[in-house]
N, C-alpha and C positions, 0 to 999 in steps of 0.2 A: 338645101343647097342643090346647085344644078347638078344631075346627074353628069356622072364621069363615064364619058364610055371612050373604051379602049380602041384603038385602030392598028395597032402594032402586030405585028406577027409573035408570036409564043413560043419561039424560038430562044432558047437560051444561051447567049451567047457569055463567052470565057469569063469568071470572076476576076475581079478586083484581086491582085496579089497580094496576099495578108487575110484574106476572107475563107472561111469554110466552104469548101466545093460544096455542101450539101445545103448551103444558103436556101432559105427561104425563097427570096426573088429573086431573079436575074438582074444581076450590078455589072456593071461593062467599065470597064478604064475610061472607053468614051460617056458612058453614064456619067462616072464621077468629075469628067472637065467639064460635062455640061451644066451638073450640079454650081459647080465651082462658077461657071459663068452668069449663069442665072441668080445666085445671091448677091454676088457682085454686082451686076446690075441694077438689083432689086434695093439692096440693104448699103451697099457698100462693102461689105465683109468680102476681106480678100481670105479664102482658108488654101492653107498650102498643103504641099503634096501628103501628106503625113496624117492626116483627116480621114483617109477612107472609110475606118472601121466606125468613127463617131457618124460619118452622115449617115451610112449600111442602117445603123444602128437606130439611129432618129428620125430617118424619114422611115423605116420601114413600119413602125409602130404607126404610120399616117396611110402606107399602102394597103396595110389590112385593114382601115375603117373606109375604102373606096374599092371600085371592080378589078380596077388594074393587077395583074399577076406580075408586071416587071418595071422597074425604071423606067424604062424607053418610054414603055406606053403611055406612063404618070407625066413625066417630062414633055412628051409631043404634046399630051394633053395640053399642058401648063401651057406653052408656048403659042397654039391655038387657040388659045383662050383669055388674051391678055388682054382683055377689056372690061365692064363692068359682069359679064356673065362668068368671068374666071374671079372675079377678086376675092373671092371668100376663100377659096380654095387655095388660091396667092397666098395668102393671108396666113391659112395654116404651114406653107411648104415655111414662111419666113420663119414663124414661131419657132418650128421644130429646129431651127439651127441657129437659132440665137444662144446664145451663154448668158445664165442670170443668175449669176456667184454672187450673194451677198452678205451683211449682215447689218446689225443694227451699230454707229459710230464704227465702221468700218474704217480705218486712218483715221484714227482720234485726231491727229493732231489737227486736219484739219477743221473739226468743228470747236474744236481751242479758238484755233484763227478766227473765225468766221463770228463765234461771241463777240471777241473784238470786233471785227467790221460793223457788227450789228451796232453796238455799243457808239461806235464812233458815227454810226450814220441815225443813231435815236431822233425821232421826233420830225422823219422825212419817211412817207407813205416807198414803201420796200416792194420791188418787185425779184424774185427768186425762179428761178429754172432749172429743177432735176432735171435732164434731158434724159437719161435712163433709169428711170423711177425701177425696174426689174418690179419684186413681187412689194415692194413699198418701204423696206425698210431704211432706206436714204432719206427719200422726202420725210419719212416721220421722224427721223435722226435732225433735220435741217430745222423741223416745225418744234421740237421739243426744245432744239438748241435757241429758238426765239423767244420760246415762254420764258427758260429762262435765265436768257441776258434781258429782255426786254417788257416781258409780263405778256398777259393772258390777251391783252387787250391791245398790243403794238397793231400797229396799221401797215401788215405784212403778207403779201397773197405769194403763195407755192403754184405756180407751175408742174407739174410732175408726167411727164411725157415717158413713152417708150414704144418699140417696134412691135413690140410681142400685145398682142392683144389677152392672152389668158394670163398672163403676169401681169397685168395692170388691172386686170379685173381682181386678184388676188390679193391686189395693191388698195385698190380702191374698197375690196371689203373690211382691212384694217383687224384680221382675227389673226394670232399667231398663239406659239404653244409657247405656258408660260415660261421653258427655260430655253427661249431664243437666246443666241450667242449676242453678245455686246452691252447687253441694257444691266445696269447695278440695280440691286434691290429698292434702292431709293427711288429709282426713275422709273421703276417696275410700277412703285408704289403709283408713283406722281401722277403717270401719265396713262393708265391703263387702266379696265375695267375686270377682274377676274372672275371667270366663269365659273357657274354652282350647278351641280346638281349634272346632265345629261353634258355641260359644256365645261367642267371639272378638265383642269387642264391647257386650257385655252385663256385666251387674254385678247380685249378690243380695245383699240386707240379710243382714250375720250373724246367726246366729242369735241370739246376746247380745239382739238390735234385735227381730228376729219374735217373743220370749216375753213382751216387756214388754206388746205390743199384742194386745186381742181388738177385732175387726173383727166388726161388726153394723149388718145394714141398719137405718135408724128414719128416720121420716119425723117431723120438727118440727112438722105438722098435728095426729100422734096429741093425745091431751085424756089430760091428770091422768098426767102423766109419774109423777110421785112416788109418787101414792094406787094407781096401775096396776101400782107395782113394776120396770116396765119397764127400766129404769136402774139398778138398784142399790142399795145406796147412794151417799150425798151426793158431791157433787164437791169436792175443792179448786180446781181449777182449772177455767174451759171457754173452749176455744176456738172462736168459731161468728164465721171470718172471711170476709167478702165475699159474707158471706147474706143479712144482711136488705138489704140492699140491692134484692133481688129483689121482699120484699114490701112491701106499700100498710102502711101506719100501724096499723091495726086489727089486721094481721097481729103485725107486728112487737112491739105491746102484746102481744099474747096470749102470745106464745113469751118476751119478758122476762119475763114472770109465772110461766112454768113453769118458765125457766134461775135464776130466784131462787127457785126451790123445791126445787129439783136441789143448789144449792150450798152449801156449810156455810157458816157466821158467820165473814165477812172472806174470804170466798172471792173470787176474781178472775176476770173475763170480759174475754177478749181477743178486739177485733173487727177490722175493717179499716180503711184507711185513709180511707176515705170515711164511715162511718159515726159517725152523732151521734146520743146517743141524751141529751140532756140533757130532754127532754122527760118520763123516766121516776126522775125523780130519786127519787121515791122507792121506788126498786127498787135505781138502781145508781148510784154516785157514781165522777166521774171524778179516778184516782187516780194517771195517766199519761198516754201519748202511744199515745189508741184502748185502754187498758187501765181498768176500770172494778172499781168495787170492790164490793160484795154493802152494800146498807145494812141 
């Protein structure tokens, strides 16, 4: 990676209210709005005022693998570097302030529903979109839920996207411990391969489960998903659960407009449990429980 060199003065100025005077780096109020401005740009992530201690906390763990001694300096850096010679570095500032809370059938109910879809749509080549695949356990919740409504052999390709680049690699290796949250012993059985001897403890997606899914970073900011080709072709189905929640109103319009341009006619958006999106009615009509319909 390109070297990071500092041009800031080392000057410490006042912490962040809530922070230990004896902080590691220098965090400034104006640090943390500029934080705040720059993921928003980046990500869309609006983080309100209340977030100090978590960013202190996440980027700092990035300041000590780089020269920089303060915010400021890491920040100018970023900001002077916003072309391909910063992106890697981009890259990690995104990672670090993403949230990737998951598990495996996380809201059962909706891969109940989604059986059904599958079921009702048998015997028509399926296209699917995790849009925040996090560390994988979604998209293999989505790729198990098709074995089995549909069998080994349905003609169904996974999509599985996300911002964070080390959670999608974590995603795409398919190893977890075998008493991950969500999965019953039968599915443990079905769908997984259990590790012996140095890997005792551990558990890999059969392979049946890792060819259904291609795993690719995309960031929900990118513009003109469709006309950009980005994607593919159209979706049947997308799942984009416990995201927008992250972003402000304007955000959220923007990326409904593009997940309705993604999607074929009567296509289905599954969101989460918090999310209400009745305000875009004429984009997407609610057709269940957080499952919404393509108008």
């Amino acid at each position: 990676m390109t070297e990071l060199v500092s041009t800031v003065s080392s000057a410490r100025p006042a912490p962040v209210a809530g922070l230990a005077v004896d902080q590691e780096f220098a965090f400034s109020a104006a640090d943390f709005d500029r934080v705040r401005e720059l993921i928003y740009q980046r990500a869309g992530i609006s983080l309100h005022a209340g977030k100090q201690a978590m960013v202190y906390s996440r980027l700092s763990r990035r300041l000590r693998e780089t020269p920089h001694r303060s915010f400021a300096a890491y920040l100018q850096w970023l900001q002077a570097n916003n072309g391909a010679s910063g992106e890697a570095e981009w890259q990690e500032f995104v990672n670090c302030l993403t949230t990737n809370l998951t598990s495996f059938f996380r809201e059962d109910h909706h891969f109940q529903a989604l059986a059904d879809d599958l079921k009702a749509r048998a015997g028509h080549n399926l296209r699917i979109w995790c849009s925040a695949a996090s560390t994988g356990e979604e998209p293999y919740s989505i790729a198990m839920t098709v074995i089995e409504a549909l069998g080994n052999s349905a003609p169904v390709r996974i999509v599985a996207s996300d911002i964070d680049t080390k959670v999608l690699a974590t995603a795409q290796r398919g190893v977890y411990d075998v008493d991950s949250r969500g999965l019953s012993p039968e599915r443990l059985q079905r769908h997984f391969l259990r590790g012996k001897g140095g890997n005792a403890g551990f558990m890999r997606v059969k392979p049946e489960l890792a060819k259904m899914i291609e795993f690719r970073p995309f960031n929900l900011m990118s513009r003109s998903w469709a006309s950009g080709g980005q994607l593919g072709e159209a979706f049947d189905l997308i799942f984009c659960r416990n995201v927008m929640i992250y972003f402000d109103n304007p955000t959220q319009r923007q990326v409904l407009q593009q997940m309705h341009a993604v999607l074929k006619p009567q296509g289905l958006l599954y969101v989460g449990h918090s999310e209400n999106f009745t305000d875009a009615r004429d984009l997407f009509q609610l057709r269940g429980k957080t499952i919404y319909q393509r108008v």
